[in-house]
PDB file with one MODEL, atoms N, CA, C and O in Angstrom:
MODEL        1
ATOM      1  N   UNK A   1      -7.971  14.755  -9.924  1.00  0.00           N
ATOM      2  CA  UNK A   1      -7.277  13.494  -9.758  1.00  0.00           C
ATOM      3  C   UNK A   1      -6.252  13.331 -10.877  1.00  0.00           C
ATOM      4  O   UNK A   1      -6.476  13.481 -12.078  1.00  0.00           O
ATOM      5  N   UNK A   2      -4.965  12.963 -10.238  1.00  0.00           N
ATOM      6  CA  UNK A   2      -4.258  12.754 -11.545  1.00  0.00           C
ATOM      7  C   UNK A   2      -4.155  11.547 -12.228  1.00  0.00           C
ATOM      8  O   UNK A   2      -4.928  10.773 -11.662  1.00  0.00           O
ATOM      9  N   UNK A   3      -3.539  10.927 -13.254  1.00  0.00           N
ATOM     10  CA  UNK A   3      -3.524   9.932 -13.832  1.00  0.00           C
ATOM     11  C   UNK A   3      -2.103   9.287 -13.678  1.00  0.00           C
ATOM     12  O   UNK A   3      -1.130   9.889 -13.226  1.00  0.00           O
ATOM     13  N   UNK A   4      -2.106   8.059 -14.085  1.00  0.00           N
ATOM     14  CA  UNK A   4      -0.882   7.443 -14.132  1.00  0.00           C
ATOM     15  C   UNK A   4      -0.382   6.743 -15.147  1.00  0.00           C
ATOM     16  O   UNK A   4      -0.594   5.613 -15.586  1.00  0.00           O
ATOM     17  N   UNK A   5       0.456   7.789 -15.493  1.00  0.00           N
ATOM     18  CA  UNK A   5       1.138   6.583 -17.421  1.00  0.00           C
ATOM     19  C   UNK A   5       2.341   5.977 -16.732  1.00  0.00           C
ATOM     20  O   UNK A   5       3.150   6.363 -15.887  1.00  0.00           O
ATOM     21  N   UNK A   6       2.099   4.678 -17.553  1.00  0.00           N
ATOM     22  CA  UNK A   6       3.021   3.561 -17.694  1.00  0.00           C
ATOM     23  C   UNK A   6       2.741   2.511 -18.746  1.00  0.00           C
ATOM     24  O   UNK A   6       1.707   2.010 -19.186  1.00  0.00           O
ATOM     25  N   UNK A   7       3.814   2.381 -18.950  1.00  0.00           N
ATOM     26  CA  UNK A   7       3.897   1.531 -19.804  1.00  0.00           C
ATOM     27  C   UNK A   7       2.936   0.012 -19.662  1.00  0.00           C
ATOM     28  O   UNK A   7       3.430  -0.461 -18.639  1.00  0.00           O
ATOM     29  N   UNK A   8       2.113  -0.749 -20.012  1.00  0.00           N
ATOM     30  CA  UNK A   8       1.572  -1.832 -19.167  1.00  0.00           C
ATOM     31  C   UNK A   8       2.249  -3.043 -19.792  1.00  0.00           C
ATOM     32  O   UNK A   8       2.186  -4.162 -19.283  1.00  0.00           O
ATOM     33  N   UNK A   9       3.154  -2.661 -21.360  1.00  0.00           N
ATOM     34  CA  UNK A   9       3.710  -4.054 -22.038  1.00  0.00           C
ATOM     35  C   UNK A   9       4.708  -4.996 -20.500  1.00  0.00           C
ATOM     36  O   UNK A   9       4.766  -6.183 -20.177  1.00  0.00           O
ATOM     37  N   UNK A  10       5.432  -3.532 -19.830  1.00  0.00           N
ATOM     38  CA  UNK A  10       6.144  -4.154 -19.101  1.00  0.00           C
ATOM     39  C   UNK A  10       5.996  -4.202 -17.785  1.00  0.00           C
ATOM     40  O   UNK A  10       6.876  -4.244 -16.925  1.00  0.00           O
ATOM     41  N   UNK A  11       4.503  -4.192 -17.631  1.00  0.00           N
ATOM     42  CA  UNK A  11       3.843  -5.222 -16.135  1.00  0.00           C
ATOM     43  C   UNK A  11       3.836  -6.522 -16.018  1.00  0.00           C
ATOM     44  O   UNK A  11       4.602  -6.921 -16.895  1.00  0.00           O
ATOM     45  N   UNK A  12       3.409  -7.429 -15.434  1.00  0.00           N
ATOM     46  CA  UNK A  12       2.768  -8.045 -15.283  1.00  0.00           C
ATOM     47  C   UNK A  12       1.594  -8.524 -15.161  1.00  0.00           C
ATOM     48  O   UNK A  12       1.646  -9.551 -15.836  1.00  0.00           O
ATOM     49  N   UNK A  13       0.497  -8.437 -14.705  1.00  0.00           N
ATOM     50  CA  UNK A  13      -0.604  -8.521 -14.538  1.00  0.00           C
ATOM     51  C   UNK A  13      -1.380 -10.025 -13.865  1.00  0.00           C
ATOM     52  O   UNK A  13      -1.566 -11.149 -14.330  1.00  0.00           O
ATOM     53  N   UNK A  14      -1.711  -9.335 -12.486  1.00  0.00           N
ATOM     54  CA  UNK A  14      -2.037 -10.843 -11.759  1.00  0.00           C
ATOM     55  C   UNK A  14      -3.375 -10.625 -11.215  1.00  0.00           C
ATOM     56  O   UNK A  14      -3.778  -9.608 -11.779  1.00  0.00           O
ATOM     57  N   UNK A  15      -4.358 -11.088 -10.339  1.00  0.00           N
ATOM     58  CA  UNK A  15      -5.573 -11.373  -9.814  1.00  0.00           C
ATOM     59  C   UNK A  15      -6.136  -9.625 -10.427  1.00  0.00           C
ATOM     60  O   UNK A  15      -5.661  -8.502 -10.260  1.00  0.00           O
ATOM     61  N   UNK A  16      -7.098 -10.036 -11.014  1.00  0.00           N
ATOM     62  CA  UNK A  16      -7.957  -8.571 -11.221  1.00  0.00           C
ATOM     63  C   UNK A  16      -6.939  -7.470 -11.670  1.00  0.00           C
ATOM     64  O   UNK A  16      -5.845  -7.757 -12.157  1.00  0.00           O
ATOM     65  N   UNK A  17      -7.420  -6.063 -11.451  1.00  0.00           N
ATOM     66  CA  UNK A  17      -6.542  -5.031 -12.212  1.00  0.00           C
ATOM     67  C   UNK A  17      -4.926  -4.714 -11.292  1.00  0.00           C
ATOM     68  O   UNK A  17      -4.429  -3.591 -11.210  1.00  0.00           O
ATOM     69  N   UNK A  18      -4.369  -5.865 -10.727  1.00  0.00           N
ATOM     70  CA  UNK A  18      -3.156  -5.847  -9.889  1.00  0.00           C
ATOM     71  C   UNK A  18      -2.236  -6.141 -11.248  1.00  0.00           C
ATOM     72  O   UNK A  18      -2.549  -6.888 -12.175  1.00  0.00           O
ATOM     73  N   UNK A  19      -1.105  -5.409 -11.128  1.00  0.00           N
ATOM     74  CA  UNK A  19      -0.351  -5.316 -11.985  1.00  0.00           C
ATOM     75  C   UNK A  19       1.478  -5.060 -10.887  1.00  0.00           C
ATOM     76  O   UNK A  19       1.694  -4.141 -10.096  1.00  0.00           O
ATOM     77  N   UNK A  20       2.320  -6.052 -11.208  1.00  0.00           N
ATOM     78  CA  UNK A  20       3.346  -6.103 -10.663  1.00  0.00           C
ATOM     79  C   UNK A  20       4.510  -5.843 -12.051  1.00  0.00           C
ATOM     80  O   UNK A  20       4.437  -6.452 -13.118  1.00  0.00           O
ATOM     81  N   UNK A  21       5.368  -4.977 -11.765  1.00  0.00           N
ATOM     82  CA  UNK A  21       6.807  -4.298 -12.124  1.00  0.00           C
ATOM     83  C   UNK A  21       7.126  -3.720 -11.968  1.00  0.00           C
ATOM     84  O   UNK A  21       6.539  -3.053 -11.117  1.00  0.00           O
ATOM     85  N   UNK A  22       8.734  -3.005 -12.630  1.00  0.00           N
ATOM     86  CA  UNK A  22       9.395  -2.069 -12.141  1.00  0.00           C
ATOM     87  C   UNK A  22       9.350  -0.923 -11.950  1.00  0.00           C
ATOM     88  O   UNK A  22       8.554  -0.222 -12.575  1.00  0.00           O
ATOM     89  N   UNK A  23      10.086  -0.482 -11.149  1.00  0.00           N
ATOM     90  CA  UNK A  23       9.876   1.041 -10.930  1.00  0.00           C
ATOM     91  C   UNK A  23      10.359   1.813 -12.218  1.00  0.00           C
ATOM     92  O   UNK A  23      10.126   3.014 -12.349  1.00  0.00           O
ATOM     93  N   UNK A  24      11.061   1.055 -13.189  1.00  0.00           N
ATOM     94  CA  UNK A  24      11.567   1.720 -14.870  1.00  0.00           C
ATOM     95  C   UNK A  24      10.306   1.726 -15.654  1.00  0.00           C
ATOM     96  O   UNK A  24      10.124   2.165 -16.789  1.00  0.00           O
ATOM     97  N   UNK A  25       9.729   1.336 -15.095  1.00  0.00           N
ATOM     98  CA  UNK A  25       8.272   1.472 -16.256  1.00  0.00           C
ATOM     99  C   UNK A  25       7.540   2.106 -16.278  1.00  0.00           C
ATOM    100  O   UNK A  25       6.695   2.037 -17.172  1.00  0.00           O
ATOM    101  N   UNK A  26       7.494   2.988 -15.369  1.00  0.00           N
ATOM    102  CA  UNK A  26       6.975   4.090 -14.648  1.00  0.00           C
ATOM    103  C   UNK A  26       7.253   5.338 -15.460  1.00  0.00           C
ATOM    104  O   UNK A  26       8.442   5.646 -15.374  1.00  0.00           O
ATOM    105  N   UNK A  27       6.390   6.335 -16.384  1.00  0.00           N
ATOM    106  CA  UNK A  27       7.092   7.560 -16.761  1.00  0.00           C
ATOM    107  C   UNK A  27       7.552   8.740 -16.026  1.00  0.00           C
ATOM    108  O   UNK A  27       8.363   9.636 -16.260  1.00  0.00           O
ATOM    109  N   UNK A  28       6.909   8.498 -15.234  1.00  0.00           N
ATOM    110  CA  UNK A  28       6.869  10.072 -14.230  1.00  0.00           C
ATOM    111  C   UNK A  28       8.200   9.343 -13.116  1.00  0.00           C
ATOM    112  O   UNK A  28       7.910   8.458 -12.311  1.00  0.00           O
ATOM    113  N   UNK A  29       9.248   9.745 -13.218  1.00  0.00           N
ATOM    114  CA  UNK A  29      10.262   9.533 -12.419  1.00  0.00           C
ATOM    115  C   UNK A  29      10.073   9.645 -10.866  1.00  0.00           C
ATOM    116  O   UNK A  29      10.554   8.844 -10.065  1.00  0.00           O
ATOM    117  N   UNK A  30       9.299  10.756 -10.534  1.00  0.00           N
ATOM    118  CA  UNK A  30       8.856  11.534  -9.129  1.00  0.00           C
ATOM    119  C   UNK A  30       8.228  10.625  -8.459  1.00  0.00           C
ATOM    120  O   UNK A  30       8.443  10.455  -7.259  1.00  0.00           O
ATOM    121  N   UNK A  31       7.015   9.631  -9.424  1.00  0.00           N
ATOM    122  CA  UNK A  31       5.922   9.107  -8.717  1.00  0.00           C
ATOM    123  C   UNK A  31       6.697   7.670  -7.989  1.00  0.00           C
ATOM    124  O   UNK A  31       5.987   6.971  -7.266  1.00  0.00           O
ATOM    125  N   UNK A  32       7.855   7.355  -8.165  1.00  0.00           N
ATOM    126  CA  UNK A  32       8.105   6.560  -6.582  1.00  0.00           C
ATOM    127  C   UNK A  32       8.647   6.755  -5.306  1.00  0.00           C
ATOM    128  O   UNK A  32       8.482   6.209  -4.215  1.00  0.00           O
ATOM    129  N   UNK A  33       9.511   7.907  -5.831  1.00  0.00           N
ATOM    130  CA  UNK A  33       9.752   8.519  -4.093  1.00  0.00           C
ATOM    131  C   UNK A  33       8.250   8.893  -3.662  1.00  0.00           C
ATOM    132  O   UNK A  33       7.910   8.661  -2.502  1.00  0.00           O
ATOM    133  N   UNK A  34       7.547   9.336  -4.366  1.00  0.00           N
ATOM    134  CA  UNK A  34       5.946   9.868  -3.269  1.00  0.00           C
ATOM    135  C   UNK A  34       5.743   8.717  -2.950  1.00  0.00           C
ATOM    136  O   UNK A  34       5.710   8.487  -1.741  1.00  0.00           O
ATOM    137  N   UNK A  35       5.504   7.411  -4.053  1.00  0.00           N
ATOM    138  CA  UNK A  35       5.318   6.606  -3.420  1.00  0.00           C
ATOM    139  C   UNK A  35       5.861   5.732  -2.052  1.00  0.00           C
ATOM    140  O   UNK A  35       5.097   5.081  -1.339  1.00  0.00           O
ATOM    141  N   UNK A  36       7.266   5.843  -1.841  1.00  0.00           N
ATOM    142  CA  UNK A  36       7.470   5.282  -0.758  1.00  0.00           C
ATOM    143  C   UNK A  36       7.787   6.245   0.406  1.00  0.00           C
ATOM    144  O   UNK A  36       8.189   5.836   1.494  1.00  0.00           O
ATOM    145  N   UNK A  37       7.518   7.970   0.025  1.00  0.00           N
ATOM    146  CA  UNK A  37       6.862   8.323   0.981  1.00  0.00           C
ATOM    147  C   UNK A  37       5.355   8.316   1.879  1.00  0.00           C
ATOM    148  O   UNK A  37       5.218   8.838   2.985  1.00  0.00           O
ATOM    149  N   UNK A  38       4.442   7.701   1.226  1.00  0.00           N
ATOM    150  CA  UNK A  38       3.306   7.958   1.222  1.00  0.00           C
ATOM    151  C   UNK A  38       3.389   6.542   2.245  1.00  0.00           C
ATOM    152  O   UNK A  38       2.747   6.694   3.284  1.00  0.00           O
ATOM    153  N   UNK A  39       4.300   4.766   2.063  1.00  0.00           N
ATOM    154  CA  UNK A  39       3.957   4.249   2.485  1.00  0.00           C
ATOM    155  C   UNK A  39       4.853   4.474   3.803  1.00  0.00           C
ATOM    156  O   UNK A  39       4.169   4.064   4.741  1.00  0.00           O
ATOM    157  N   UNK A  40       6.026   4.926   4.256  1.00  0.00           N
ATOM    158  CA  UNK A  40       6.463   5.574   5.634  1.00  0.00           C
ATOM    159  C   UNK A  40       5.863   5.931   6.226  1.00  0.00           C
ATOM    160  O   UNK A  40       5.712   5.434   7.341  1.00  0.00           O
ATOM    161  N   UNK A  41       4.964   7.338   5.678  1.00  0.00           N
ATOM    162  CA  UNK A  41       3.754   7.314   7.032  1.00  0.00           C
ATOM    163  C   UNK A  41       2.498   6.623   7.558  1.00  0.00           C
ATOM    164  O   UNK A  41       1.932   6.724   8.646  1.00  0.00           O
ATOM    165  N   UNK A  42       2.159   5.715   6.211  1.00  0.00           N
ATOM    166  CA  UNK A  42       1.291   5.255   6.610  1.00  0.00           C
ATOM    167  C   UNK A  42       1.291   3.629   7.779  1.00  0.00           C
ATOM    168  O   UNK A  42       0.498   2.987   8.467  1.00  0.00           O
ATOM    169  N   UNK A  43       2.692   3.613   7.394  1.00  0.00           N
ATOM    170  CA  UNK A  43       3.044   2.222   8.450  1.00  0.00           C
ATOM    171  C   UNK A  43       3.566   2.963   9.704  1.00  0.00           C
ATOM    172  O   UNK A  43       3.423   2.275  10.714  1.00  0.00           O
ATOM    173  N   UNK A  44       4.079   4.060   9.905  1.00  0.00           N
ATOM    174  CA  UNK A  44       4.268   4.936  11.111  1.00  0.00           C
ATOM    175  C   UNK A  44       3.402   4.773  11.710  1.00  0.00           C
ATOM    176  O   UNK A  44       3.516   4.613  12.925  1.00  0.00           O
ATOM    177  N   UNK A  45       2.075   4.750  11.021  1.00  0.00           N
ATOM    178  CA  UNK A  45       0.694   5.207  11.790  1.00  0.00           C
ATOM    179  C   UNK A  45       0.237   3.884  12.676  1.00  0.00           C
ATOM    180  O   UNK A  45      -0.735   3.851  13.432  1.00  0.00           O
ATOM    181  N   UNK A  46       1.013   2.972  12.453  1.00  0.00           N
ATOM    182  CA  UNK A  46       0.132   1.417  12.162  1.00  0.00           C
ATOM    183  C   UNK A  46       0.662   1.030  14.013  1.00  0.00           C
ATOM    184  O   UNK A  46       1.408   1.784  14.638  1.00  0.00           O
ATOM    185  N   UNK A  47       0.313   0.257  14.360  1.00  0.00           N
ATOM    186  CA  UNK A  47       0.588   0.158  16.167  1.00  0.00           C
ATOM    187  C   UNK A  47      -0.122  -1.808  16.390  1.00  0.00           C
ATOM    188  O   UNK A  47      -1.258  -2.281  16.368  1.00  0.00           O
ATOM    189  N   UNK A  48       1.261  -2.410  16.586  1.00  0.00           N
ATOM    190  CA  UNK A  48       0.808  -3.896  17.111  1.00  0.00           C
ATOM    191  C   UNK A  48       0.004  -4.149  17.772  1.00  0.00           C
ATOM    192  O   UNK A  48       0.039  -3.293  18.656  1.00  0.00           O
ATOM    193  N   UNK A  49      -0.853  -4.879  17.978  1.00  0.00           N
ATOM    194  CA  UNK A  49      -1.999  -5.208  19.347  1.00  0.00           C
ATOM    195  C   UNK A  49      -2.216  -6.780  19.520  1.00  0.00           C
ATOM    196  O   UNK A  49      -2.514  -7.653  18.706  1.00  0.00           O
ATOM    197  N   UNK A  50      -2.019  -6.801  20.545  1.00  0.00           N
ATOM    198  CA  UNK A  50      -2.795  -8.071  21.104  1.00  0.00           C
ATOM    199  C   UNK A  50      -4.008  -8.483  20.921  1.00  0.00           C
ATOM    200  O   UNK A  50      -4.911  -7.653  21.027  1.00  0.00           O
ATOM    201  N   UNK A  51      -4.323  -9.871  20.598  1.00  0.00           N
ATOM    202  CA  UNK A  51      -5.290 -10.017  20.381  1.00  0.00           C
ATOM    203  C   UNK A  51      -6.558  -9.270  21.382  1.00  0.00           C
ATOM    204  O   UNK A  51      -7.748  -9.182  21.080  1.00  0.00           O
ATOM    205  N   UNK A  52      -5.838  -8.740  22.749  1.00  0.00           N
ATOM    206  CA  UNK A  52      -6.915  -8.829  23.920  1.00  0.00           C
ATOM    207  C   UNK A  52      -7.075  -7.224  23.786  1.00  0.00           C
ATOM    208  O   UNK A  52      -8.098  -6.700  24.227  1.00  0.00           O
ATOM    209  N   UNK A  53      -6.204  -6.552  23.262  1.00  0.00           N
ATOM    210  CA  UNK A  53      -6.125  -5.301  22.840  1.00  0.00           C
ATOM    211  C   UNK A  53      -6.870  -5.315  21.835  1.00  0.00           C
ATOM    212  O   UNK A  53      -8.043  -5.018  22.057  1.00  0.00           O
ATOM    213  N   UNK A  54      -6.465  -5.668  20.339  1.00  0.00           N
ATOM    214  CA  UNK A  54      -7.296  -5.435  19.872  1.00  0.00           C
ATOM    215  C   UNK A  54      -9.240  -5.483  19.998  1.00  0.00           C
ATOM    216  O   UNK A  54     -10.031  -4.635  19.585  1.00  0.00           O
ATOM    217  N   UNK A  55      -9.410  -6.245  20.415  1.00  0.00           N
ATOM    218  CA  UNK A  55     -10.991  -6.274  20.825  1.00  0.00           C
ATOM    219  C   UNK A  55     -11.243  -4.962  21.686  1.00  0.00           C
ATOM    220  O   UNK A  55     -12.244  -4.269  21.506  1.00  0.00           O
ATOM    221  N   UNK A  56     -10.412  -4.707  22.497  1.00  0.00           N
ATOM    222  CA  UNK A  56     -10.734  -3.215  23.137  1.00  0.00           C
ATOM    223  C   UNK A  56     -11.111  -2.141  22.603  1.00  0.00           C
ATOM    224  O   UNK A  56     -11.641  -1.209  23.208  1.00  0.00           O
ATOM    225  N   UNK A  57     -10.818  -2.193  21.183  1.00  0.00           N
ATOM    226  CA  UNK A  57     -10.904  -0.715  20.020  1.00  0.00           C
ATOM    227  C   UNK A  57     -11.909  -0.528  20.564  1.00  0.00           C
ATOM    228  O   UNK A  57     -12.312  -1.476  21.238  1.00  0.00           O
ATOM    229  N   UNK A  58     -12.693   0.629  20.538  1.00  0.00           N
ATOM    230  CA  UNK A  58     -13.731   1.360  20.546  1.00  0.00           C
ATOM    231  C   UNK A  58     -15.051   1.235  18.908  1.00  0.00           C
ATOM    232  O   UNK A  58     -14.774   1.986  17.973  1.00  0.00           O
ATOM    233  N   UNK A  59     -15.912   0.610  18.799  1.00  0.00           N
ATOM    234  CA  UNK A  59     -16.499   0.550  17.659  1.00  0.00           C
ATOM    235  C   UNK A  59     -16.938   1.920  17.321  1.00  0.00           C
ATOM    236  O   UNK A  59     -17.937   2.484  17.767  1.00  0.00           O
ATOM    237  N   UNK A  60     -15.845   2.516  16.254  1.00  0.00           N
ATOM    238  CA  UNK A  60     -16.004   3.972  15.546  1.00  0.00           C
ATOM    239  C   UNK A  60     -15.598   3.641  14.334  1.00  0.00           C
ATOM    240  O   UNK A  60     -15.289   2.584  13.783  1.00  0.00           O
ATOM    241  N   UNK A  61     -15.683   5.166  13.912  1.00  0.00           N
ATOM    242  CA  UNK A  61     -15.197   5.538  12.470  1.00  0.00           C
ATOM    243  C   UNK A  61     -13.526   5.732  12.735  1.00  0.00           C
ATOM    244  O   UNK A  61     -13.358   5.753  13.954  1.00  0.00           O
ATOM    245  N   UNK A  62     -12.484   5.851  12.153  1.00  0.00           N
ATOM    246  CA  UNK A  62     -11.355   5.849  12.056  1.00  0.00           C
ATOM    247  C   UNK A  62     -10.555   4.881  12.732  1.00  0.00           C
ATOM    248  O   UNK A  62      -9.654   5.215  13.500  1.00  0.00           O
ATOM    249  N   UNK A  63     -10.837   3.737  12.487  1.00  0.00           N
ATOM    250  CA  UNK A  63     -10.384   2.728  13.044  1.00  0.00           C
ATOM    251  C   UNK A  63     -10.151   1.518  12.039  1.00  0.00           C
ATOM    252  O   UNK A  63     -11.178   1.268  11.408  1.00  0.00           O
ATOM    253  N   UNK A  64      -9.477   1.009  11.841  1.00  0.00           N
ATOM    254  CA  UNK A  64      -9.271  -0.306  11.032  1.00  0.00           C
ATOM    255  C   UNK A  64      -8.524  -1.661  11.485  1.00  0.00           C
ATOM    256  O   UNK A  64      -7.322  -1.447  11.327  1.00  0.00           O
ATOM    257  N   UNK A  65      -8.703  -2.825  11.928  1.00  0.00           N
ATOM    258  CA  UNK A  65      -7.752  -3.614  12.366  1.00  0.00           C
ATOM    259  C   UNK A  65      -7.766  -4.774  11.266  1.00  0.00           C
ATOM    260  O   UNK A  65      -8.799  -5.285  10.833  1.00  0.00           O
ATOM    261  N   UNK A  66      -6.460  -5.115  10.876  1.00  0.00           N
ATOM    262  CA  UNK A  66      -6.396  -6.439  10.081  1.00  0.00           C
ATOM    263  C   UNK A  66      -4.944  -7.263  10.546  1.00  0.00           C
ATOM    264  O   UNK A  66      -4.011  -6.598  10.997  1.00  0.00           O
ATOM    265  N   UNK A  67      -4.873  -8.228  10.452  1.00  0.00           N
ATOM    266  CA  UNK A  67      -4.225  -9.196  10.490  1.00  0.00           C
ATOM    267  C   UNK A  67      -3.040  -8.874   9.971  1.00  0.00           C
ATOM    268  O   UNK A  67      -3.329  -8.090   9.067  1.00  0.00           O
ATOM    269  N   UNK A  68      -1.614  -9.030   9.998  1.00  0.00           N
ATOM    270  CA  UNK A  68      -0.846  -8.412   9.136  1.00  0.00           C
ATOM    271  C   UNK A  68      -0.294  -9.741   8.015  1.00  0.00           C
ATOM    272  O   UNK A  68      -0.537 -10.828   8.540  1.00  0.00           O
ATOM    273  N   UNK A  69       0.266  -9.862   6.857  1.00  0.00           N
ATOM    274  CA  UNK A  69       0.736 -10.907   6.137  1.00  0.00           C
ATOM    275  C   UNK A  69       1.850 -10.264   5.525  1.00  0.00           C
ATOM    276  O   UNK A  69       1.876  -9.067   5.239  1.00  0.00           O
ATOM    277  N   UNK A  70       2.816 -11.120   5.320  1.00  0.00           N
ATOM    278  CA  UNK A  70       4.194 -10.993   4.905  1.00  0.00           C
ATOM    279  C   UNK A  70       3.671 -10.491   3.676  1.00  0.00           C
ATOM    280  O   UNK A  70       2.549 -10.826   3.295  1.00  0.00           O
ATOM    281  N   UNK A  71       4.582  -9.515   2.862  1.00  0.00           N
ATOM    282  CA  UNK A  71       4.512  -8.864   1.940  1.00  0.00           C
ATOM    283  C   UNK A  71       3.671  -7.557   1.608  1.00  0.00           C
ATOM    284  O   UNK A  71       3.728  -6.757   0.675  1.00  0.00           O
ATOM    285  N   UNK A  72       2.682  -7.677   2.998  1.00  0.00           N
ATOM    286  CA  UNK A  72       2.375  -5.877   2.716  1.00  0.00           C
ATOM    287  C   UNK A  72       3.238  -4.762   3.020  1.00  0.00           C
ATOM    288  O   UNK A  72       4.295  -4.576   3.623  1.00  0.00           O
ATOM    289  N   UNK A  73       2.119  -3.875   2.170  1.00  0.00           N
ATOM    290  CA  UNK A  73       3.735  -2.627   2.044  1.00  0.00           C
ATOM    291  C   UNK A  73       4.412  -2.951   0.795  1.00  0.00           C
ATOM    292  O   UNK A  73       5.273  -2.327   0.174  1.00  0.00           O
ATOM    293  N   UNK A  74       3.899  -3.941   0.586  1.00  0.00           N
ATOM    294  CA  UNK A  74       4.681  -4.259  -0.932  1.00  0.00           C
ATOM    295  C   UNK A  74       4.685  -3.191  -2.157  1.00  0.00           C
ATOM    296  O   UNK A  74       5.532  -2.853  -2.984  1.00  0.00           O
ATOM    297  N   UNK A  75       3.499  -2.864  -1.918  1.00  0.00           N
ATOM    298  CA  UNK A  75       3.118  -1.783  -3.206  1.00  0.00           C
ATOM    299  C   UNK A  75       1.549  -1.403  -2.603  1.00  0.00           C
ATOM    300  O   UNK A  75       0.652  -2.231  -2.442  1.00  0.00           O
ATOM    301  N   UNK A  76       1.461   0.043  -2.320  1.00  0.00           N
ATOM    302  CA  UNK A  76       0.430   0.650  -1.893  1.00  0.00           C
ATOM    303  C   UNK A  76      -0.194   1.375  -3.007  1.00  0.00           C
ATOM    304  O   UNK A  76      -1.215   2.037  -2.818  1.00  0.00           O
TER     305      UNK A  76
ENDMDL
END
């Protein structure tokens, strides 16, 4: 697993270990293009449903449904 240096003087720091700032604070230059590759596919993956749809899922493993709220995707 790798680690992640940054600076934390120039976070923020809000509810629990959530921490909001810039992408300059970041040492590793690389780690935000992965990052907003990583969140492209994962909202690729993502598919609207109706409420009447959703209840249809199948109760399994690889499945997740939530509600969506303005601002996700914000920072994965």
């Amino acid at each position: 697993m790798w680690t992640l240096d940054y600076d934390e003087s120039r976070f923020t720091k809000r509810k629990g270990d959530y921490l909001v700032g810039k992408v300059s604070a970041l040492e590793d230059p690389f780690l935000y293009p992965r990052t907003q590759e990583y969140k492209r596919r994962l909202s690729g993956m993502m598919r609207p449903l109706s409420n009447e749809d959703f209840f249809r899922i199948p109760k399994t493993t690889g499945y997740h449904g939530s509600r969506k709220y303005d601002g996700e995707f914000m920072v994965v």
